[in-house]
mmCIF file of the C-alpha atoms, coordinates in Angstrom:
data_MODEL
# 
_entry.id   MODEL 
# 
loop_
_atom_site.group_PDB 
_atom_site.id 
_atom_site.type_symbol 
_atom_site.label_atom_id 
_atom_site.label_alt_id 
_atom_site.label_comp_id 
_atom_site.label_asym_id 
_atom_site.label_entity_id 
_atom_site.label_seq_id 
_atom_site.pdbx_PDB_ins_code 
_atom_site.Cartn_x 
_atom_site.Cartn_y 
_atom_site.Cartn_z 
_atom_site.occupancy 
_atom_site.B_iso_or_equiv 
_atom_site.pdbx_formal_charge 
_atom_site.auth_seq_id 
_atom_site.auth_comp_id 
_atom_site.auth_asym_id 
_atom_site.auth_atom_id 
_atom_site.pdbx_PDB_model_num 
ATOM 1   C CA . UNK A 1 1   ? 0.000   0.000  0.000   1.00 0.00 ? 1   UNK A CA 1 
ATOM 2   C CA . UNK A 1 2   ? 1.708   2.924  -1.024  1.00 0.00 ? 2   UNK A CA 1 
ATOM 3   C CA . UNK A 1 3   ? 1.758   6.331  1.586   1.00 0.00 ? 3   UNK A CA 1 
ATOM 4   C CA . UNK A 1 4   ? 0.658   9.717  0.080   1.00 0.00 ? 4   UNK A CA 1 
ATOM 5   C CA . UNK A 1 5   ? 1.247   13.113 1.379   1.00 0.00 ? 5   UNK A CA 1 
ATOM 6   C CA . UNK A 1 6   ? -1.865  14.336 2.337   1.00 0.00 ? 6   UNK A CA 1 
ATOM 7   C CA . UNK A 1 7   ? -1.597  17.378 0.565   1.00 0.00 ? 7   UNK A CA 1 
ATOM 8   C CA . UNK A 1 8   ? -1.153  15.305 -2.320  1.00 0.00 ? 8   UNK A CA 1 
ATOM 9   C CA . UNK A 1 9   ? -4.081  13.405 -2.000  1.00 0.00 ? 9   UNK A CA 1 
ATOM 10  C CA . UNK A 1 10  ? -6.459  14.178 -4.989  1.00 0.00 ? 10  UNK A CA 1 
ATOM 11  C CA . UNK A 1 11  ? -10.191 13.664 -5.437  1.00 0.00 ? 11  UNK A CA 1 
ATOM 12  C CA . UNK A 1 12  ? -9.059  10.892 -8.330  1.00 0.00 ? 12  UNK A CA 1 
ATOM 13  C CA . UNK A 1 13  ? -6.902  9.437  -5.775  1.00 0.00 ? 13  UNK A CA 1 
ATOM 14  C CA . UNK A 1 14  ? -9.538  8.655  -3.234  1.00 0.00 ? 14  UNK A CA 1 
ATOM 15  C CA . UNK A 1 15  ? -12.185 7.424  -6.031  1.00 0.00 ? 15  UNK A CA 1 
ATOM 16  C CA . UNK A 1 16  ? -9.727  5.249  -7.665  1.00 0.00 ? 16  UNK A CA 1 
ATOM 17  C CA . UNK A 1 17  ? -8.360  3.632  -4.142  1.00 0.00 ? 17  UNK A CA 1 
ATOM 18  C CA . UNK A 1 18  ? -9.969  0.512  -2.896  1.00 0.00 ? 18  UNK A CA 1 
ATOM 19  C CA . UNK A 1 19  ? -12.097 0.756  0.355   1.00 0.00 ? 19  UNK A CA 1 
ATOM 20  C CA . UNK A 1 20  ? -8.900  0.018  3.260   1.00 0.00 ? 20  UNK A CA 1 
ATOM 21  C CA . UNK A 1 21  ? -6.749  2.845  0.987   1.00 0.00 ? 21  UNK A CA 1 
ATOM 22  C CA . UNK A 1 22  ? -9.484  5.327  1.305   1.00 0.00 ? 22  UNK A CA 1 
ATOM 23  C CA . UNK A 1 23  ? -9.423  5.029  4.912   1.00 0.00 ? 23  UNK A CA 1 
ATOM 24  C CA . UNK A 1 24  ? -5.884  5.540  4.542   1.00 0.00 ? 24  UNK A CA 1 
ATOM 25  C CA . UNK A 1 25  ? -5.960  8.066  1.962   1.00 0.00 ? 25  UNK A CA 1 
ATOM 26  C CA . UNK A 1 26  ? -8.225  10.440 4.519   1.00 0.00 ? 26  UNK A CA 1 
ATOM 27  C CA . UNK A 1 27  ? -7.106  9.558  7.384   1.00 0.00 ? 27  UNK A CA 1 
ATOM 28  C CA . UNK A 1 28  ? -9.884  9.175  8.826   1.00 0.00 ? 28  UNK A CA 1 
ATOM 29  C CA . UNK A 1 29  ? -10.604 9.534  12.686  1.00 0.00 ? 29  UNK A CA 1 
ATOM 30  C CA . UNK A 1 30  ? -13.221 7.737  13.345  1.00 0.00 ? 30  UNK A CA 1 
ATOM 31  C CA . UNK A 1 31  ? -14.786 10.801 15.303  1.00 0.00 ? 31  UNK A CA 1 
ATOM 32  C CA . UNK A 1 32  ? -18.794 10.234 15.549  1.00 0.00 ? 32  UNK A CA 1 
ATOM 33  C CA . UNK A 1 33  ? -19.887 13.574 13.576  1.00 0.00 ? 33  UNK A CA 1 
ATOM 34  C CA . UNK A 1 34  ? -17.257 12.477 11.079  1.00 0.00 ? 34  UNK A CA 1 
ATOM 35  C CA . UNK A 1 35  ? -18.469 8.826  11.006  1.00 0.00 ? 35  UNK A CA 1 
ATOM 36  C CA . UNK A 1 36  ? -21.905 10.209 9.650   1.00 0.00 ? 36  UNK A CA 1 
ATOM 37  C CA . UNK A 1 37  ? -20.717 12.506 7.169   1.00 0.00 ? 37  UNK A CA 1 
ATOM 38  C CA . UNK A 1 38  ? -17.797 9.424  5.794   1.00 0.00 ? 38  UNK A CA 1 
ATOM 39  C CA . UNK A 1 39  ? -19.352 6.576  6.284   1.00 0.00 ? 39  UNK A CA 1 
ATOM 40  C CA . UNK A 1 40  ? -23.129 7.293  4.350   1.00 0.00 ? 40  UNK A CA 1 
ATOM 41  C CA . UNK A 1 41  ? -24.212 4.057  2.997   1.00 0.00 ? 41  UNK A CA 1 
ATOM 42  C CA . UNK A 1 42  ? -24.665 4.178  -1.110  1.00 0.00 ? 42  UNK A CA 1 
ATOM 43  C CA . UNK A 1 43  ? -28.322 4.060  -2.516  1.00 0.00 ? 43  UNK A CA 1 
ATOM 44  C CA . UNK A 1 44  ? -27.347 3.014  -5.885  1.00 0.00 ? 44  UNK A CA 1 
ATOM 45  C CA . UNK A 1 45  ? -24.156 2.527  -7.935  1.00 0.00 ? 45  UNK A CA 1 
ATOM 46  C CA . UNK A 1 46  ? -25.788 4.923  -10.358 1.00 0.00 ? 46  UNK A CA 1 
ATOM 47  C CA . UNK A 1 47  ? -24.940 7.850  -7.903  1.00 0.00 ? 47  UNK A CA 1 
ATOM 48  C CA . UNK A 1 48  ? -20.959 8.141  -9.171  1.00 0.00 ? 48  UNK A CA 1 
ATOM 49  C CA . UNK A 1 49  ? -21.543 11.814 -9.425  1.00 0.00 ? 49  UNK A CA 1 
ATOM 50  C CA . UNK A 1 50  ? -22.495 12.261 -5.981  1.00 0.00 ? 50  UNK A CA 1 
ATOM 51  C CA . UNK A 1 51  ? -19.608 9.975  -4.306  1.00 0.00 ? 51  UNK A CA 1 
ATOM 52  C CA . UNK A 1 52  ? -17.174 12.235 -6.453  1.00 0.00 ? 52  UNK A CA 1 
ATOM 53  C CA . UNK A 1 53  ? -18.796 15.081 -5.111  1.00 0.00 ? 53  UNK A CA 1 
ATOM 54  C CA . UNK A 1 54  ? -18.257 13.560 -1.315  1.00 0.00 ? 54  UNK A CA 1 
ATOM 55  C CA . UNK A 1 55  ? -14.877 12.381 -1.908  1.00 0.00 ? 55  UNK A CA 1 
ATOM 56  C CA . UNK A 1 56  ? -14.313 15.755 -2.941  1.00 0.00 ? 56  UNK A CA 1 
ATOM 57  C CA . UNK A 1 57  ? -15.768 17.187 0.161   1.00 0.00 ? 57  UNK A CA 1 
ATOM 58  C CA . UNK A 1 58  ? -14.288 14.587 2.503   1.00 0.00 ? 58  UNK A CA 1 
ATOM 59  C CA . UNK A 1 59  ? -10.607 15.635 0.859   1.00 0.00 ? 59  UNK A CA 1 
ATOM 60  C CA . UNK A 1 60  ? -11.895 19.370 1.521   1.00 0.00 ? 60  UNK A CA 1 
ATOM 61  C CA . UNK A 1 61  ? -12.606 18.575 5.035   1.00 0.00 ? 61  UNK A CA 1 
ATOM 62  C CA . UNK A 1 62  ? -8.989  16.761 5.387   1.00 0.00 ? 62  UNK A CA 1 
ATOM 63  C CA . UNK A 1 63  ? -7.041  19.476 4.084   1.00 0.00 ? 63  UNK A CA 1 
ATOM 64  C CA . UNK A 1 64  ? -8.942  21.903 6.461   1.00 0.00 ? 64  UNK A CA 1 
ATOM 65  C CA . UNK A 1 65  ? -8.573  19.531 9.519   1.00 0.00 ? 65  UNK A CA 1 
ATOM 66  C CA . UNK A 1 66  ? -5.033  19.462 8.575   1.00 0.00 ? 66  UNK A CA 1 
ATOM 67  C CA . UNK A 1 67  ? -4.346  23.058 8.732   1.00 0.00 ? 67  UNK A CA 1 
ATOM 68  C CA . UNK A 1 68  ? -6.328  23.089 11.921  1.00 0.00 ? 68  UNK A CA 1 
ATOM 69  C CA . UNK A 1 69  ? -3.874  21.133 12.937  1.00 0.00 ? 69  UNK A CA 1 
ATOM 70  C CA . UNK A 1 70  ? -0.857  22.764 12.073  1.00 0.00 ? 70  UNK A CA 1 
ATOM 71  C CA . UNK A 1 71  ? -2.665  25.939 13.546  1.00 0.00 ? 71  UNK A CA 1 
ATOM 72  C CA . UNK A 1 72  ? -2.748  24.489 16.728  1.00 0.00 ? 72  UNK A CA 1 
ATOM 73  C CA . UNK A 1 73  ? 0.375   23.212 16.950  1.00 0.00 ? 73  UNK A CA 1 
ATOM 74  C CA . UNK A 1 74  ? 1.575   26.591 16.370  1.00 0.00 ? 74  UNK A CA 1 
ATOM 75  C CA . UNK A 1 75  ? -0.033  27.986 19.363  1.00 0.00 ? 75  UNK A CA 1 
ATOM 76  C CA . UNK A 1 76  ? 1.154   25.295 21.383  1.00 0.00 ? 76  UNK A CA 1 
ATOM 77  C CA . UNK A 1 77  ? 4.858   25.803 19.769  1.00 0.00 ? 77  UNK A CA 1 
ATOM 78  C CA . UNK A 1 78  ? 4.206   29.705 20.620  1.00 0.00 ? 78  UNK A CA 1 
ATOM 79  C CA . UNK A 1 79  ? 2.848   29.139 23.865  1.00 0.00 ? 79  UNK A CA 1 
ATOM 80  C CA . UNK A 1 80  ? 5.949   27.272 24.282  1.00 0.00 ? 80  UNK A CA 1 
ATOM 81  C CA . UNK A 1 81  ? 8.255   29.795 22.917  1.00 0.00 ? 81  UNK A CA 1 
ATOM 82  C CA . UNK A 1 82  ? 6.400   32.932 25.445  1.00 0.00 ? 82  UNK A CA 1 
ATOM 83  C CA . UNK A 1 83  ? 6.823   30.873 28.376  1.00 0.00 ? 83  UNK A CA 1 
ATOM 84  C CA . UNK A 1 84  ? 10.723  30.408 27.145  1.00 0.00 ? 84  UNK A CA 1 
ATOM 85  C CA . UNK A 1 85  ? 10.903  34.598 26.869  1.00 0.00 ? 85  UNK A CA 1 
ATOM 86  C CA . UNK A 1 86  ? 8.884   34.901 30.001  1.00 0.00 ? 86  UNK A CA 1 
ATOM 87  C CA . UNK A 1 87  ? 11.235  32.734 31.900  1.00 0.00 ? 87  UNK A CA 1 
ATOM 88  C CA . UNK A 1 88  ? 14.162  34.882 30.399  1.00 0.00 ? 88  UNK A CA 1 
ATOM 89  C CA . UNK A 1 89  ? 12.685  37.929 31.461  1.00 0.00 ? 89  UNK A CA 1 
ATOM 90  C CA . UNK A 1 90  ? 12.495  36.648 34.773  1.00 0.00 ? 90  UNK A CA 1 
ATOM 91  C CA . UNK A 1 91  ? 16.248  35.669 34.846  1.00 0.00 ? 91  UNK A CA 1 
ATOM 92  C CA . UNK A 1 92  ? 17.294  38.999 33.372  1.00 0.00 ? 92  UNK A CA 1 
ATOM 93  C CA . UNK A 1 93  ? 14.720  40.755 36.236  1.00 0.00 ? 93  UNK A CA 1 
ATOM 94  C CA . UNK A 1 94  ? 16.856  38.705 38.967  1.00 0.00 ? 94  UNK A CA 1 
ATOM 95  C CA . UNK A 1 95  ? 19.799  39.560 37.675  1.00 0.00 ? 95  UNK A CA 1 
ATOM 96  C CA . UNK A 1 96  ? 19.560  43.603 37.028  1.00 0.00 ? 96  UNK A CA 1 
ATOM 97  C CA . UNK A 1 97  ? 17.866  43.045 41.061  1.00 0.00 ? 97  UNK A CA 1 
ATOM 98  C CA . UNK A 1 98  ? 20.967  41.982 41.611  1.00 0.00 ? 98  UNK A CA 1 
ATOM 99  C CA . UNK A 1 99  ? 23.377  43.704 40.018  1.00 0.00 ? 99  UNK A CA 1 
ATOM 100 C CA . UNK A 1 100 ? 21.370  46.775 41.213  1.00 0.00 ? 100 UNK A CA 1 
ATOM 101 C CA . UNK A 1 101 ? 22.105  45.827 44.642  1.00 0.00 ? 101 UNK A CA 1 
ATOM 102 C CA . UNK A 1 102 ? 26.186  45.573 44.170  1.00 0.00 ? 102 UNK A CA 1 
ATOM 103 C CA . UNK A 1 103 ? 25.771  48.757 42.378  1.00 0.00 ? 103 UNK A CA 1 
ATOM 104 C CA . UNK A 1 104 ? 24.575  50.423 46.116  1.00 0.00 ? 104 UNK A CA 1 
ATOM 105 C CA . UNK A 1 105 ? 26.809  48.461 48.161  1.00 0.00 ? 105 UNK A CA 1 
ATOM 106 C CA . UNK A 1 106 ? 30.271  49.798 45.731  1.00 0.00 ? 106 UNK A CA 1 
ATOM 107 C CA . UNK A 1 107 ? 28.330  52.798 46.052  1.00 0.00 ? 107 UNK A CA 1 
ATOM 108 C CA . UNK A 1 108 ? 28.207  52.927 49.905  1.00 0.00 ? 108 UNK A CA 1 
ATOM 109 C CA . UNK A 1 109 ? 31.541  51.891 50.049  1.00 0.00 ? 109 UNK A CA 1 
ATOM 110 C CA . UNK A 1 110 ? 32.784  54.656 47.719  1.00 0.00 ? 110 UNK A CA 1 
ATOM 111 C CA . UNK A 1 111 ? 31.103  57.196 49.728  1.00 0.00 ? 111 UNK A CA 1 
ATOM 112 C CA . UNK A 1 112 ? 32.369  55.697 53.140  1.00 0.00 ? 112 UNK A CA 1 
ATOM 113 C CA . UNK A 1 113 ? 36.333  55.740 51.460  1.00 0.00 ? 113 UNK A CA 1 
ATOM 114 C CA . UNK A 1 114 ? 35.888  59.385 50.201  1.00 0.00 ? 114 UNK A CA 1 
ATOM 115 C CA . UNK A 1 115 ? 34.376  60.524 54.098  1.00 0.00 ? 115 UNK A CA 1 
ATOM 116 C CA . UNK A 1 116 ? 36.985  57.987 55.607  1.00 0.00 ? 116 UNK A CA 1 
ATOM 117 C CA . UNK A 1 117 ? 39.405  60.414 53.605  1.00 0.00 ? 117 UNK A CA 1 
ATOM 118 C CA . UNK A 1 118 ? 37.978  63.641 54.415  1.00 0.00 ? 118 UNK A CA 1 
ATOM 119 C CA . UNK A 1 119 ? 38.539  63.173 58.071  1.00 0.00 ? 119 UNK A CA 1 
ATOM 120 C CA . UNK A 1 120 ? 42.155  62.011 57.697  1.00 0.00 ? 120 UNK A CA 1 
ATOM 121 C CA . UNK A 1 121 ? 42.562  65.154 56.186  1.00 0.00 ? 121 UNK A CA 1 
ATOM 122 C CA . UNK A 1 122 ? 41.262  67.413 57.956  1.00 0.00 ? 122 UNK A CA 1 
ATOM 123 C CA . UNK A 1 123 ? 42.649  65.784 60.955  1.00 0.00 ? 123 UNK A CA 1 
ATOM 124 C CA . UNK A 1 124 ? 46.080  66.160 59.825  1.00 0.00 ? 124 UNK A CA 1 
ATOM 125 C CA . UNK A 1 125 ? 45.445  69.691 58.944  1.00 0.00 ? 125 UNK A CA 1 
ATOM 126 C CA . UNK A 1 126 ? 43.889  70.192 62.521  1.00 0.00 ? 126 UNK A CA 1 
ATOM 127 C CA . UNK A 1 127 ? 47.261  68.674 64.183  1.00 0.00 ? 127 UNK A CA 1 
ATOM 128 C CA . UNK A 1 128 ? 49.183  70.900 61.899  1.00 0.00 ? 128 UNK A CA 1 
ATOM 129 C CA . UNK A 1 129 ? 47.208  74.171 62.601  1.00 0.00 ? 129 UNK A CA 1 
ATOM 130 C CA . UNK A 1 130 ? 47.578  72.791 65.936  1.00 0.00 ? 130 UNK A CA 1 
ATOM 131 C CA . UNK A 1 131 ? 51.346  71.823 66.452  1.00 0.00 ? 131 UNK A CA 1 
ATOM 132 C CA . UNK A 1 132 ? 51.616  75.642 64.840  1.00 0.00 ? 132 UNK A CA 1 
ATOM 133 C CA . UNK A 1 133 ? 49.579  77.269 67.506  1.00 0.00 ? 133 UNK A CA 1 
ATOM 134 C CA . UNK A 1 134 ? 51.329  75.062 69.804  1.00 0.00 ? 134 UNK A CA 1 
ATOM 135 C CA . UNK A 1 135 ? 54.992  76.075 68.264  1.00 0.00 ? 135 UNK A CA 1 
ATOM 136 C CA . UNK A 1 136 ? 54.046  79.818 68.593  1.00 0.00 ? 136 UNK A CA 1 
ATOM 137 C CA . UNK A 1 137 ? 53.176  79.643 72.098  1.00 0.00 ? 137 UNK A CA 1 
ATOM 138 C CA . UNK A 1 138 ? 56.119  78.251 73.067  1.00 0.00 ? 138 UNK A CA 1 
ATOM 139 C CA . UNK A 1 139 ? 58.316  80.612 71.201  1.00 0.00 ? 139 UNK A CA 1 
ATOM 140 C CA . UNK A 1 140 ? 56.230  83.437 72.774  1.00 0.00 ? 140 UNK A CA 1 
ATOM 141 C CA . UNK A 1 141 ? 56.785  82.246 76.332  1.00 0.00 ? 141 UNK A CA 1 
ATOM 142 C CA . UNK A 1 142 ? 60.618  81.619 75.552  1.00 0.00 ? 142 UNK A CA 1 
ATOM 143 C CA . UNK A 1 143 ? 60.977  85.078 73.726  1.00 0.00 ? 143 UNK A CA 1 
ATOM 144 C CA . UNK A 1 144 ? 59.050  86.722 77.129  1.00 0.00 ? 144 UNK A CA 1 
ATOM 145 C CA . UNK A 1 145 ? 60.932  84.899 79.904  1.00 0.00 ? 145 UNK A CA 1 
# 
């Protein structure tokens, strides 16, 4: 039994195929509703026109289950794919949380370094104003005694 593409599948194809192959060639579900519609018992053998006409609908109704098909699939690949970015988003959230943070701890740290060197120097320029006052006192109270 040979496998066809079911895009290639032609009204011809599914007249001229015996009854397993038509299965086959439709791909057929076996879903109640559908069972109805596929499975209508002939009246006559007389009614060729009207089992070309079906055949042609059924292969109608394939190729528009079949893009159904792919349609949903590409949600569900595209679901897939925003649940990939919204877990990256998250990660890169986390991350400029984080990054944020280091960014105000150097921060704090820079500012604690430039007061931590503020003091030192006016601390040394204290002692020096200071060892000067110091010096001139002394000098004064040698110069007077």
């Amino acid at each position: 039994m040979a496998s066809f593409n079911r895009s290639t599948v032609t009204s011809s194809d599914v007249r001229s195929a015996n009854p397993d192959e038509r299965e086959t060639l439709l791909e057929h579900d076996s879903d109640p509703d559908e069972d109805m519609i596929f499975n209508r018992s002939s009246v006559s053998s007389d009614d060729v026109e009207v089992h070309r006409k079906i055949d042609s609908v059924k292969v109608q109704i394939r190729e528009v289950t079949e893009v159904m098909r792919d349609n949903v699939q590409r949600v569900l690949e595209r679901g897939e794919r925003l649940e990939d970015l919204q877990m990256a988003s998250d990660r890169l959230n986390i991350a400029g949380n984080e990054f944020r943070d280091a960014a105000k701890k150097a921060q704090r740290r820079a500012w604690i370094q430039n007061i931590k060197s503020r003091a030192l120097v006016v601390g040394i320029t204290i002692i020096i104003i200071l060892c000067i006052i110091v010096l001139d006192i002394v000098v004064l109270y040698l110069v007077v005694k």
